[in-house]
C-alpha positions as a printed Julia matrix, in Angstrom:
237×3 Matrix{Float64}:
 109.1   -28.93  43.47
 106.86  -30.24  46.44
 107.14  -28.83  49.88
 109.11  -31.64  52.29
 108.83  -32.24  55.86
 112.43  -33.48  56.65
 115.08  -32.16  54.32
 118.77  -33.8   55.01
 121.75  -31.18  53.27
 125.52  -33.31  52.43
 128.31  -31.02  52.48
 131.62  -31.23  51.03
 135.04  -29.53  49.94
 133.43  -27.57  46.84
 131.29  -25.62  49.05
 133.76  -23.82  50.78
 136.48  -23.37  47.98
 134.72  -20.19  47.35
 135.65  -19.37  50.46
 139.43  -19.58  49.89
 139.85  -23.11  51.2
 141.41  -25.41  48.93
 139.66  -29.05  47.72
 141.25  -32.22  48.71
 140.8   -33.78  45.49
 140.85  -31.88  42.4
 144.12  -31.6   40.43
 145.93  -29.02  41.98
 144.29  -29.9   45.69
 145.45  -31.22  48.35
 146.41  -34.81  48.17
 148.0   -34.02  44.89
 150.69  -31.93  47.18
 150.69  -34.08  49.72
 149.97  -37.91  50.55
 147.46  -38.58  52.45
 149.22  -41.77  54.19
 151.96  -39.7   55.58
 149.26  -36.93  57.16
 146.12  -38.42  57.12
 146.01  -41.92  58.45
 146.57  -43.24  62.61
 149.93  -45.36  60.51
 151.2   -41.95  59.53
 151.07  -40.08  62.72
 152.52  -43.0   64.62
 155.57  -42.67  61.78
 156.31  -39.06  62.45
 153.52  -37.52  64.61
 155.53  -34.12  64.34
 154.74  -33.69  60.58
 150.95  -34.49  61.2
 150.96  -31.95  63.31
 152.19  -29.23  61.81
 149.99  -30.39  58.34
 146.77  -29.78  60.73
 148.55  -26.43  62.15
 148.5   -25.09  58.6
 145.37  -26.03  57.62
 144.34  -24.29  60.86
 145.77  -20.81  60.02
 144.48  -21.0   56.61
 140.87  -21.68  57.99
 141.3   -18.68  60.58
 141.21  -16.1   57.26
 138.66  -17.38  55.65
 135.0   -16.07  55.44
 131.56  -18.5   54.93
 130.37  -17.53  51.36
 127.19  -17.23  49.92
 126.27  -20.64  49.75
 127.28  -21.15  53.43
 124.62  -18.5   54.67
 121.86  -19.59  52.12
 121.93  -22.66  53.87
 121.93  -21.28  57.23
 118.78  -18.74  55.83
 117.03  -22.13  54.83
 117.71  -23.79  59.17
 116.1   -21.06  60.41
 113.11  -20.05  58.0
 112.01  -23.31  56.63
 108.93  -25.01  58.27
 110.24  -28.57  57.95
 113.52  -29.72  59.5
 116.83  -29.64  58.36
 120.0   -31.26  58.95
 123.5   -30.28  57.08
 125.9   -33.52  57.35
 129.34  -32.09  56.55
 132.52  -33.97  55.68
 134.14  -30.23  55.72
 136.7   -29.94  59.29
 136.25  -26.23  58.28
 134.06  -23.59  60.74
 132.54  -22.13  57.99
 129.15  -23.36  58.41
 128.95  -22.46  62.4
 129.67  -18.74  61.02
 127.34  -18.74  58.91
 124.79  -19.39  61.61
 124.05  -22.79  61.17
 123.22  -25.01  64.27
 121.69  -28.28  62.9
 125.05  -29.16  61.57
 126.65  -32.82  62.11
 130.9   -32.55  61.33
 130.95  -36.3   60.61
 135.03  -36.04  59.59
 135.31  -33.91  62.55
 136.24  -29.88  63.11
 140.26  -28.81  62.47
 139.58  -25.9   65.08
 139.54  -28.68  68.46
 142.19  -31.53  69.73
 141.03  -34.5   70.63
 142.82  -36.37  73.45
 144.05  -39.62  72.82
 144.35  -40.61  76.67
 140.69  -39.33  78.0
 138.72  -38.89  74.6
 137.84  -35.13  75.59
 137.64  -32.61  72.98
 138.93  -28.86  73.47
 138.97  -25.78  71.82
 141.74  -24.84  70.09
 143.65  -21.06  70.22
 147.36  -22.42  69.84
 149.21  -24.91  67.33
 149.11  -28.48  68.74
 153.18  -29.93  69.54
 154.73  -32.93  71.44
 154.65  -30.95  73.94
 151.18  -29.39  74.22
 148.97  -30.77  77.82
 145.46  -31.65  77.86
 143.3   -29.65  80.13
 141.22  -32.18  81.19
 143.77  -34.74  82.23
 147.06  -32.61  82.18
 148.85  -35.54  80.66
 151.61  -34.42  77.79
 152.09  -35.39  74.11
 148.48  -36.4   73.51
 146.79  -34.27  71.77
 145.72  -34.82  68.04
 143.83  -33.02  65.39
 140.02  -34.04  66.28
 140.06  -34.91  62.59
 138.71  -37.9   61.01
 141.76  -39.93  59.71
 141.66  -42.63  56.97
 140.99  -45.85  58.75
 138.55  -44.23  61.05
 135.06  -43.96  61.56
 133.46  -41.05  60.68
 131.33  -39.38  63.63
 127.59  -39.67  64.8
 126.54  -42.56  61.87
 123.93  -43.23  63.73
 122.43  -40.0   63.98
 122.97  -39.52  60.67
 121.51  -42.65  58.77
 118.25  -41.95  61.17
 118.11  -38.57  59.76
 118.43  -39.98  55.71
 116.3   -43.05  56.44
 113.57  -40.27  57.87
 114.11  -37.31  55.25
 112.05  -36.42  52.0
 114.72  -34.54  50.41
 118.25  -35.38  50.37
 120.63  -32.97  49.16
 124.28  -33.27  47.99
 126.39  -30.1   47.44
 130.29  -29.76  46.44
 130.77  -33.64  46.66
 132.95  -35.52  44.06
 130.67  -38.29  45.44
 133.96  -40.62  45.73
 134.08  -41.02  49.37
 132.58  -43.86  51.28
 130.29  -43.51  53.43
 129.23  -40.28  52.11
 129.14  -40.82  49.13
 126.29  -44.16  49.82
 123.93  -41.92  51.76
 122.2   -40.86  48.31
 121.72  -45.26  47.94
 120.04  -44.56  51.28
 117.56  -41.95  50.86
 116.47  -43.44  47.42
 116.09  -46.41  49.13
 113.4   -44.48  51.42
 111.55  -42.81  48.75
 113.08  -39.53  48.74
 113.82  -36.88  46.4
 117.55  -36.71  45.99
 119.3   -33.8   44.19
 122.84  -32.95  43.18
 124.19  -29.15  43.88
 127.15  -28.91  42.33
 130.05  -27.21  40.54
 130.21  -30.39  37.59
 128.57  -33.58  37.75
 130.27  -35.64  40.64
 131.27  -39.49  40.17
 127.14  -40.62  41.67
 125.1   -38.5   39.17
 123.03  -41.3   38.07
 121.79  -41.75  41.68
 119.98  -38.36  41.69
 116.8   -37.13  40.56
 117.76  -33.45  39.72
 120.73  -31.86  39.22
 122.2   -28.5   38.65
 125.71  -27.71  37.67
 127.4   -24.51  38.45
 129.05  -22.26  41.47
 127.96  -23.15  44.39
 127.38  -19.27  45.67
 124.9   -19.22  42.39
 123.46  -22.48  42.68
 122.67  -22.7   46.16
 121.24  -19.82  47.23
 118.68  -20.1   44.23
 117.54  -23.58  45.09
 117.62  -22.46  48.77
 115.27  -19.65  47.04
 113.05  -21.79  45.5
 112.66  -24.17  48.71
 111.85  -21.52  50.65
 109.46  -19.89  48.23
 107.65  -23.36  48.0
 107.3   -23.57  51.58
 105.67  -20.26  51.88
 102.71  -21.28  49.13
């Protein structure tokens, strides 16, 4: 393992099922209980904006029990004491990672605990459920407020910043991915494409394992912290 200068981490739904949180795509996840064009897509909320709504207010109270896990705070240990940089890209809504204590974090599908506003664009904590009738308190209009959520059909956040970050990094790391969903699931095209070492953390081997170098297969709370381990102990040499 060589010591790298710009190290780029992709996040996903395995890494925080340890945590409690349920997957969106394994059998008994989420889309297999619900689907996804009645609570996840801009068509769907215009159909019956109510359900949407109280879909996002249940994922929120389920996220307000849960803890980061192991794997969360190794990769918060490796932000603050590795000399190179590092950036996590996560396509988890979940604040697991910000508990954990990580602060170079991009939420590219967006964070379940803040509304967006439809009418102004301004994003807001959130402490309540989101209804019909809930006001934004920027512009105090009613009935706008949304789940700052990245919906089918939309663009994921901050692209830019991230495909500067991959097209600059020497290590590119997925972890809990079932490398199915675009455009996550390119970035590892991208950072081969620049030369760099790309390596798959995972739980089994996800739908892109041919498009990494390394791989290890297990928990993420085992694997994770280890290579975090190693990384750090490389760094230090």
């Amino acid at each position: 393992m060589s010591r790298y200068n710009s190290i780029v981490i992709l996040t996903g739904a395995g890494l925080s099922a340890e945590s409690g949180l349920h997957t969106f795509r394994d059998k008994d996840g989420i889309w297999a209980k619900y689907d996804y064009r009645e609570v996840a897509t801009p068509e769907g909320y215009k159909r019956n904006p109510k359900l949407v709504l109280q879909f996002y207010n249940e994922r929120r109270k389920q996220n307000a029990d849960v803890q980061p896990n192991a794997a969360h705070l190794a990769l918060a240990r490796l932000e603050a004491e590795y000399p190179g940089g590092v950036l996590i890209v996560t396509q988890n809504i979940d604040p697991l990672h910000e508990m954990a204590g990580s602060k170079k974090l991009v939420h590219m599908h967006g964070e379940i605990m803040k509304a967006l506003c439809a009418a102004c664009a301004t994003r807001h904590a959130l402490h309540d459920d989101i209804t019909l009738k809930s006001v934004c308190p920027s512009c105090g209009r009613t009935g706008v407020l949304r789940p700052d959520v990245v919906w089918f059909g939309e663009l994921p956040y901050e692209m830019e910043r991230i495909y500067r970050a991959i097209l600059g990094c020497d290590l590119f790391i997925s972890i809990g991915t079932s490398g199915t969903v675009y455009p996550a699931a390119g970035f590892v095209e991208e950072a081969l494409r620049v030369g760099a070492h790309t390596v798959e953390l995972n739980l089994e081997p996800s739908h892109g394992i041919s498009r990494f170098i390394d791989a290890i297969h297990g928990p993420a709370t085992e694997v994770v912290p280890a290579y975090v381990e190693r990384l750090l102990k490389r760094a230090r040499s």
